[in-house]
C-alpha positions as CSV (number, residue, x, y, z in Angstrom):
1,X,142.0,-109.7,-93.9
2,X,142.2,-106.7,-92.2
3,X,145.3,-104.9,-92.7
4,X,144.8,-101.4,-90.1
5,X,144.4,-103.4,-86.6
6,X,143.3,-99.6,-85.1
7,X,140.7,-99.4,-87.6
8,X,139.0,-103.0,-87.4
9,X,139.1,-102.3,-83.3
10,X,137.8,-98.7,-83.7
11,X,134.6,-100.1,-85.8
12,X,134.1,-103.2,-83.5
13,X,134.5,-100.6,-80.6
14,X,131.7,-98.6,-82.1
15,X,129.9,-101.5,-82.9
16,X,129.6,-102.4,-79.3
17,X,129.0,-98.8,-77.8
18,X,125.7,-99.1,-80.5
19,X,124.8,-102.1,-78.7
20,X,125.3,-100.7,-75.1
21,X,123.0,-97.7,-76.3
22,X,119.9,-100.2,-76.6
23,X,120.8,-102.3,-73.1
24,X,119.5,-101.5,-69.4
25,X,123.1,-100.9,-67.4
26,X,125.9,-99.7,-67.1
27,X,129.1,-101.0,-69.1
28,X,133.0,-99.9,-69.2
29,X,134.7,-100.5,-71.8
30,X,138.5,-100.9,-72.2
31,X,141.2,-101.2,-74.4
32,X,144.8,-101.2,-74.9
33,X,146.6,-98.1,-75.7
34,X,146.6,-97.5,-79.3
35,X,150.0,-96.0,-79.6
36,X,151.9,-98.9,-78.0
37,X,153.3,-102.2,-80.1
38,X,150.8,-104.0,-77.6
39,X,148.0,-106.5,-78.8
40,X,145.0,-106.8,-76.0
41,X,143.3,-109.8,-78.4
42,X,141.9,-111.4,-75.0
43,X,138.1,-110.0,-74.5
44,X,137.0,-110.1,-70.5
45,X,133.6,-109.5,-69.6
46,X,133.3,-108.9,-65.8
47,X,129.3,-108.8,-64.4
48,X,128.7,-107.0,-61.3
49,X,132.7,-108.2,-59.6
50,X,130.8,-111.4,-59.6
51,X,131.1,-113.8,-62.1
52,X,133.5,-113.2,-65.1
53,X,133.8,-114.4,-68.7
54,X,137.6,-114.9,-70.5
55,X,137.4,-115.6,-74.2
56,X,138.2,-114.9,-77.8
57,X,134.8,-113.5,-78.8
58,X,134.4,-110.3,-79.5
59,X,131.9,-109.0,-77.6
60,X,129.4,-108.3,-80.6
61,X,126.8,-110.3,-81.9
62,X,128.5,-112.1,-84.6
63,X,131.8,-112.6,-82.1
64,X,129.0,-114.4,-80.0
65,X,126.5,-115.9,-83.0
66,X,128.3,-116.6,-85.6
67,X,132.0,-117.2,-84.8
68,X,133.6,-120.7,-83.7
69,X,134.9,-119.0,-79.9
70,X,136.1,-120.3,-76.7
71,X,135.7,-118.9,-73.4
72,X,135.4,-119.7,-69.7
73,X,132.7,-118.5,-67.2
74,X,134.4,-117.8,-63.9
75,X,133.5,-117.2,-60.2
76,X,133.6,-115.0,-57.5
77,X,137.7,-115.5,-56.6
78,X,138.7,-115.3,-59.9
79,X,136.8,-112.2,-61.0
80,X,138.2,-110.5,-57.9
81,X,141.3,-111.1,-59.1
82,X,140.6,-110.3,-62.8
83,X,139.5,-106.7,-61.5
84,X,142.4,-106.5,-59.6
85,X,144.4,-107.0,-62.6
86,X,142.1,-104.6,-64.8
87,X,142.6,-101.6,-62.3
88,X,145.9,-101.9,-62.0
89,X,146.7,-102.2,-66.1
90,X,144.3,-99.0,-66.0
91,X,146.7,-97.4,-63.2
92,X,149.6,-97.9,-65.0
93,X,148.3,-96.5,-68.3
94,X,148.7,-100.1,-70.4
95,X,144.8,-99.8,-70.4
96,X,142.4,-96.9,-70.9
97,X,138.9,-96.0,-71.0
98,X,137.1,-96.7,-74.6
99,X,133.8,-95.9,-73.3
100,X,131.1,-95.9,-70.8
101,X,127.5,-96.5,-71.4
């Protein structure tokens, strides 16, 4: 059980930019502000504004190989809106920049 939530998301954070390093692309990663009493525990995974996937996988390979997770793949209108919603959590400060690969 982990016990420091900012540590556990700071390791599967790094985790993922390690990944990203090895991948053709470009990828953005976000998170939730880590000095707010906030809990961003959905993951969203938004491919080229087109398709979209909403889930409780973390996006590693054991949140995708290993772990019993749900998620939905979602089309064009939806992902519009999700990056609608992703810009303006970013705007407001709610959401900031992890990383970029």
């Amino acid at each position: 059980v982990a016990t420091d939530l900012s540590s556990y998301a700071s390791s599967t954070l790094e985790e993922l930019r390690r990944e990203a390093q090895r991948l053709p692309g470009i990828l953005a990663v976000y998170s939730a502000r880590d000095d707010l009493p906030i809990l961003l525990h959905s993951k969203l995974v938004v491919s080229d504004n087109v398709r979209s996937l909403v889930g409780s996988a973390n996006i590693t390979g054991r949140g995708f190989g290993e772990n019993l997770e749900a998620g939905v793949l979602l089309g064009g209108k939806q992902t519009s809106e999700i990056t609608h919603v992703i810009a303006a959590l970013r705007l407001s400060g709610l959401l900031v920049d992890a990383f970029t690969s």
